[in-house]
N, C-alpha and C positions, 0 to 999 in steps of 0.2 A: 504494500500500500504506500502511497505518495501525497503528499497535500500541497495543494496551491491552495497559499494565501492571498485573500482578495486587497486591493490597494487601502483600503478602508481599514483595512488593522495589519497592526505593527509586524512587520519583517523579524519579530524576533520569537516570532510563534513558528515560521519557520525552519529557525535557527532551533530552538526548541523541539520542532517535531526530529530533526536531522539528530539531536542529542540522546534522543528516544527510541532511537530503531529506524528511523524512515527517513534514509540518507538521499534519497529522490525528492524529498519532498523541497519548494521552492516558492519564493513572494513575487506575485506581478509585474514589481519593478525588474526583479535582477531575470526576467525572462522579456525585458522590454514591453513590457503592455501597458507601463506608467500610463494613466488618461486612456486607455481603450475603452469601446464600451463594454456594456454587459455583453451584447452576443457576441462577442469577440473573444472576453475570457473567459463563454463558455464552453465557444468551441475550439480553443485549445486545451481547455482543463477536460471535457469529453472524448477530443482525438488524441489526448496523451495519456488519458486513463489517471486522471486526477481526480483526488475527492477536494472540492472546492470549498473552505472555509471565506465565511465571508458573514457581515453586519446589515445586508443589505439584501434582508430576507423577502420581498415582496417581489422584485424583479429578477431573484433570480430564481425563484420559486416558478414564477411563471416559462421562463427561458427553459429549465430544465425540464416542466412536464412537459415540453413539446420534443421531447430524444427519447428515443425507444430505448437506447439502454446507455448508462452510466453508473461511474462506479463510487457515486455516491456526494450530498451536501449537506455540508455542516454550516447549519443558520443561527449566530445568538442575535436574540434579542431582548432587547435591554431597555430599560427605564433611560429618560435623557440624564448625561450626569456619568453615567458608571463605566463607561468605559476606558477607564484609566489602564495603563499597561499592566498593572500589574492585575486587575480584573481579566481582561484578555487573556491572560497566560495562564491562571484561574478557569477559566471556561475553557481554554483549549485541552488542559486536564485534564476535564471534567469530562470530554469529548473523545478524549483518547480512551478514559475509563469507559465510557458507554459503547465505543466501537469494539472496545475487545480485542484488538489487531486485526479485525478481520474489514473484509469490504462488505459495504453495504450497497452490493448492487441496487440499482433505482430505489435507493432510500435516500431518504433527508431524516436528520439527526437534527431536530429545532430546540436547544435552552433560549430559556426567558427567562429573564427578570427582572420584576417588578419593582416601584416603588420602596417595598418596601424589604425588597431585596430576597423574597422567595423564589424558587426557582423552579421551572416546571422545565420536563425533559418529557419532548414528543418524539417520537420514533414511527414513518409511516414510508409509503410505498409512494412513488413517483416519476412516471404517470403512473396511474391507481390499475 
């Protein structure tokens, strides 16, 4: 398994997944896609067999149910305010715990967190 990091959270989640096992894995910038849009880094993170970490769960939620198969999105979502670095790395944790090592073919892996800082962990199928 590999992660691409979406431009929206820190390049040191990648650095982190690379310290963890997952020496493929890589941030938007250092693959040049600084400023791409969403379907551009989705489909390199689909045609390189990346699981896409990313903050910017509504677009690319949508972008991903339209691919028949991928190996899988990791969505936090967050209260405004929380995502400080060291939260990010926090939830990528927490995201590694939930994946198991394994791929989550056409799955999305979505935490949220709330206001008041509870965190709910959905795991579903995508496209359905």
């Amino acid at each position: 398994m590999k992660f691409l990091i979406d431009e929206c959270l820190s390049p040191d989640l990648a650095k982190l997944a690379r310290e963890r096992g997952y020496p493929e894995s890589s941030h938007v910038r250092w693959l040049g896609l600084a400023g791409a849009k969403d379907h551009v880094v989705t489909r390199r993170a689909v045609d390189d067999g990346y699981v896409l970490v990313t903050h910017n769960t509504a677009d690319f939620r949508e972008l991903y149910g339209r691919e028949e198969v991928h190996v899988g999105l990791v969505a936090f979502n967050t209260a405004p305010g929380l995502m400080s670095l060291d939260f990010q790395l926090r939830l990528f944790l927490l995201a590694l715990s939930e994946l198991g090592g394994e791929e989550a073919w056409n799955e999305v892996l979505e935490i949220t967190v709330n206001a008041g800082r509870v965190v709910t962990i959905d795991r579903f199928d995508l496209p359905e």
